[in-house]
C-alpha positions in Angstrom: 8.9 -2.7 21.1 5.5 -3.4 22.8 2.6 -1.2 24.3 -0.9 -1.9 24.6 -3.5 -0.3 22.4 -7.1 0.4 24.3 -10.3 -0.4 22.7 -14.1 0.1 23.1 -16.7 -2.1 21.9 -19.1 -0.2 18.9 -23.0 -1.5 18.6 -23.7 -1.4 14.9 -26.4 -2.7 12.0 -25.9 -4.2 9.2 -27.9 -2.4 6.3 -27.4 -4.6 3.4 -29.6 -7.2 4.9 -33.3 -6.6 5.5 -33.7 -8.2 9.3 -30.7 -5.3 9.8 -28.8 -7.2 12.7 -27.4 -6.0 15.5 -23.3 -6.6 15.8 -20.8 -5.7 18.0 -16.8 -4.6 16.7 -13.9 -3.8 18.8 -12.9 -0.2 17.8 -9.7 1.6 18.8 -9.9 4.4 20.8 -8.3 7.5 19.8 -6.3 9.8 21.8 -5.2 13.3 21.1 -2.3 13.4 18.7 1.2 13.7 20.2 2.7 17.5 20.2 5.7 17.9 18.5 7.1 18.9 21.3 6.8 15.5 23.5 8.1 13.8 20.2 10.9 16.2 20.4 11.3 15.7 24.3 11.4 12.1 23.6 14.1 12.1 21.0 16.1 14.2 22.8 16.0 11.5 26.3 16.6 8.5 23.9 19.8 10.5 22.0 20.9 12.9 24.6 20.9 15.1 21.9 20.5 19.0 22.4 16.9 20.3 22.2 18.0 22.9 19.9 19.3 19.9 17.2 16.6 17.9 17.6 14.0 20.6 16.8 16.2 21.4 13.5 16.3 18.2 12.6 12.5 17.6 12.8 11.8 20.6 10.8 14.5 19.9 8.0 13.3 16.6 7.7 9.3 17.7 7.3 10.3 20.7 5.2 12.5 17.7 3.0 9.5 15.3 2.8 7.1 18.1 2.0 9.7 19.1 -1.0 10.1 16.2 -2.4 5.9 14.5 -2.2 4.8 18.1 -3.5 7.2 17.7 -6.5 6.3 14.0 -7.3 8.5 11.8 -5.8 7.8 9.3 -3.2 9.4 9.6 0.0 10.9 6.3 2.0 11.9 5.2 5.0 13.4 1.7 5.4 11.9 1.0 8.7 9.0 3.4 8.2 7.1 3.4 5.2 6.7 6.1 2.5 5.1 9.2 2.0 3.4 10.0 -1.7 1.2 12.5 -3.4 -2.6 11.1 -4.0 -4.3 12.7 -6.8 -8.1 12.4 -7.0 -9.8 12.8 -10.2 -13.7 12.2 -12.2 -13.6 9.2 -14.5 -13.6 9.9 -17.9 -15.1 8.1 -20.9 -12.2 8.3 -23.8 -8.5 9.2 -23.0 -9.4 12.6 -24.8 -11.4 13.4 -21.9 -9.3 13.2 -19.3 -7.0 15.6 -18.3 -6.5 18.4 -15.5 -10.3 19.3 -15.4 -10.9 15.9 -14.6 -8.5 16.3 -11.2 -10.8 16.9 -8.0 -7.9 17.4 -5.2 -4.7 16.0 -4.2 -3.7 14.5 -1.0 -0.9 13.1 0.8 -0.5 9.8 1.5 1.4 7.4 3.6 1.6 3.5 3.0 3.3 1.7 6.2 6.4 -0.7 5.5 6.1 -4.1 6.1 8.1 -3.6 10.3 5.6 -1.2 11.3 3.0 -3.2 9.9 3.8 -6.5 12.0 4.0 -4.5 14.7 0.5 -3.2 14.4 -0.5 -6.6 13.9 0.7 -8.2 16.9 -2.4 -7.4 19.0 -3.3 -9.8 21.7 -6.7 -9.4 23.8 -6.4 -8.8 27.5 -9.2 -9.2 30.1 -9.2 -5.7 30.8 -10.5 -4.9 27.4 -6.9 -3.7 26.6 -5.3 -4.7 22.9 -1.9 -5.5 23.7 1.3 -5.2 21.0 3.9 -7.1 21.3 
């Protein structure tokens, strides 16, 4: 799998130093998420499976990974990564202490696996100021 990743080069100052200097990062540009219909367009030309399967399928599988993070568990992929519930919460002094007040919010999280990873790794500079995957 390859594709090439644009970028755009970000001005910024370092505050933790009092001369403040001026650097320059390469930062990825962002592009509007992908519509669940092109993902299901594209699944469908790379299966020749029906539209009307593919869509099930997608919503099964989100209503299945929302099921199972809400309830606790932690969802995997093999060539993916996983899905799991974050919990945020105020630090406490004594184990007494803490408890469900303590809990500010919960979130869902997503840790890559170690393919997809490489993959996003494998950036190579081109001259066109294009970040290229390989």
């Amino acid at each position: 799998m390859s594709g090439k990743i644009s970028y755009r080069v970000a001005k910024m100052k370092l505050n933790f130093r009092e001369e403040k200097p001026e650097v320059y990062k390469c930062r990825s540009l962002v592009f509007p998420p992908i519509k669940e219909d092109s993902l299901v367009e594209y699944i469908c030309n790379s299966t020749n499976l029906p539209l009307s399967t593919v869509q099930a399928c997608i919503m099964a599988i989100a209503e299945g990974i929302a099921y199972f993070v809400i309830n606790g568990h932690r969802v995997g992929f093999e060539s993916f990564g996983a899905f799991y519930l974050k919990v945020r919460s105020k630090t406490a002094a004594t184990i007494e202490e803490c408890g469900v007040d303590n809990v500010r919010g919960t979130t869902i999280g997503f840790m890559a696996n170690t393919t997809l990873s490489d993959l996003a790794r494998c950036v190579n500079y081109e001259k066109n100021k294009t970040l290229s995957v390989e």
